[in-house]
C-alpha positions in Angstrom: -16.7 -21.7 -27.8 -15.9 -19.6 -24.4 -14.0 -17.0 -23.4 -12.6 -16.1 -20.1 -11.4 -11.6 -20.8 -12.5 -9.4 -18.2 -11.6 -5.4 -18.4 -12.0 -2.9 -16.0 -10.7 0.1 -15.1 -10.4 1.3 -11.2 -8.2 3.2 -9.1 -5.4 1.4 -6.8 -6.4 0.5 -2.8 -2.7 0.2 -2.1 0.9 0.6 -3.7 2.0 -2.3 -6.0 3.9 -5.6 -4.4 6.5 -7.0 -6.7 8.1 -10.3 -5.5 9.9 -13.0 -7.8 8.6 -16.7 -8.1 10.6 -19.4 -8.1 11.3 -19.5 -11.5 12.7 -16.3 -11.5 9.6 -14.5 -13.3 8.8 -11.6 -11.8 4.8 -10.5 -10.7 3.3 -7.4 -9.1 0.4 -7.8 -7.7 -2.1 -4.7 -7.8 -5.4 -4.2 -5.9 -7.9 -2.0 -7.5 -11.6 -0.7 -6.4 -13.7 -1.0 -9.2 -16.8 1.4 -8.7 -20.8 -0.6 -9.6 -19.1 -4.5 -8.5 -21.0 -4.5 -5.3 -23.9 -2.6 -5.9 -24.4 0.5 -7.5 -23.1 2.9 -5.4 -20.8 0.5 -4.0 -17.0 -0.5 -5.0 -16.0 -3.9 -5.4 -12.4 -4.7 -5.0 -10.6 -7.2 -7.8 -6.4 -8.4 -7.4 -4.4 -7.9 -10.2 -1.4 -9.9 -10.8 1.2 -8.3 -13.6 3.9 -10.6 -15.1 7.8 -9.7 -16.5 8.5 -6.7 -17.4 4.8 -4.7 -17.2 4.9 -5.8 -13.9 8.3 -4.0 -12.7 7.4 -1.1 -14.1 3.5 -1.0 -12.6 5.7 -1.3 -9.2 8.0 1.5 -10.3 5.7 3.8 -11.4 2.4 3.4 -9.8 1.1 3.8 -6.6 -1.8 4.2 -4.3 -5.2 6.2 -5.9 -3.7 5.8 -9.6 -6.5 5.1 -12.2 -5.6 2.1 -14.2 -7.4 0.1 -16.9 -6.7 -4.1 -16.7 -7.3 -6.1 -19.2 -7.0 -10.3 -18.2 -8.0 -13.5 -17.7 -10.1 -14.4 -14.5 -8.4 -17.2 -12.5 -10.6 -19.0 -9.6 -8.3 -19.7 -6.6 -9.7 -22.0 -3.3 -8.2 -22.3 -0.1 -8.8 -23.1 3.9 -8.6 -20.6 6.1 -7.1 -20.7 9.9 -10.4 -22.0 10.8 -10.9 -24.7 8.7 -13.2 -22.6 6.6 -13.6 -23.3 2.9 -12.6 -19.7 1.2 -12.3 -18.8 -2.5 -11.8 -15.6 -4.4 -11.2 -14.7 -8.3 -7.9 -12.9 -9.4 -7.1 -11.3 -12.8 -3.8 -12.3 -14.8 -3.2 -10.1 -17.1 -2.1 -6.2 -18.0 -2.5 -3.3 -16.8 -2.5 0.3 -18.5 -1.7 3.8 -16.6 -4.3 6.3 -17.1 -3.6 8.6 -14.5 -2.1 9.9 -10.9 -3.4 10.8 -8.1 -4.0 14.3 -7.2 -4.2 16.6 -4.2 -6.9 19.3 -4.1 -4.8 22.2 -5.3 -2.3 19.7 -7.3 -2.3 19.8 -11.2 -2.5 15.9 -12.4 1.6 15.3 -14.0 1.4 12.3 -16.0 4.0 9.5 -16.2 5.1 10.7 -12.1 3.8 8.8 -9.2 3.1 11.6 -6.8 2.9 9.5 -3.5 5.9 7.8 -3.6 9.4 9.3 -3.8 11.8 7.8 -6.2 15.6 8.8 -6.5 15.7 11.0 -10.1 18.3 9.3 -12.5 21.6 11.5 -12.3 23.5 12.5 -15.7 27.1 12.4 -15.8 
């Protein structure tokens, strides 16, 4: 028997990118740095993508530095580059968890809010 489940936890390189594929599914796609990959002092750097609904609201709520936890499937992917060069990489499909945001130096952590991006508050009638 095998098993392909990889979890990880790392903080976010960039904000979340949510497009719609063809079949109307929506996915976010997350990059994270996960500290030990490439050595061990160095970060290694794994993409995430998020399907449906856990993935609209990783790109609603969470942003750049955020700590996350992912918990997937690796998926190989192969493709040529510009060049003609034979290129491959590993992706993860699966979920991700919040854990926490980003915080400035003299900024108390407020969980649940995505300091670094600015999102309209919902107005009560």
């Amino acid at each position: 028997m095998s098993l392909n489940r990889f979890i990880c936890t790392g903080n976010l390189t960039k904000d979340p990118v949510l497009r719609e594929l063809p079949s109307g599914e929506s996915v976010c796609e997350l990059r994270l740095a996960v500290d030990g990959m490439a050595g061990v002092e160095e970060p290694g750097f794994i993409t995430v993508d998020v399907f449906g609904k856990p993935g609209v609201a990783a790109e609603r709520y969470l942003s750049k530095g955020w700590l996350v936890a992912v918990d997937g499937r690796l998926q190989f992917g192969e493709w040529e580059s510009k060049e003609g060069a034979r290129r491959h990489d590993y992706k993860v499909i699966g979920g991700v968890e919040f854990l926490s945001a980003p915080r400035g130096p003299e900024q108390p952590a407020t969980p649940g809010r995505a300091p670094s991006r600015s999102r309209p508050e919902p107005v009560e009638a």
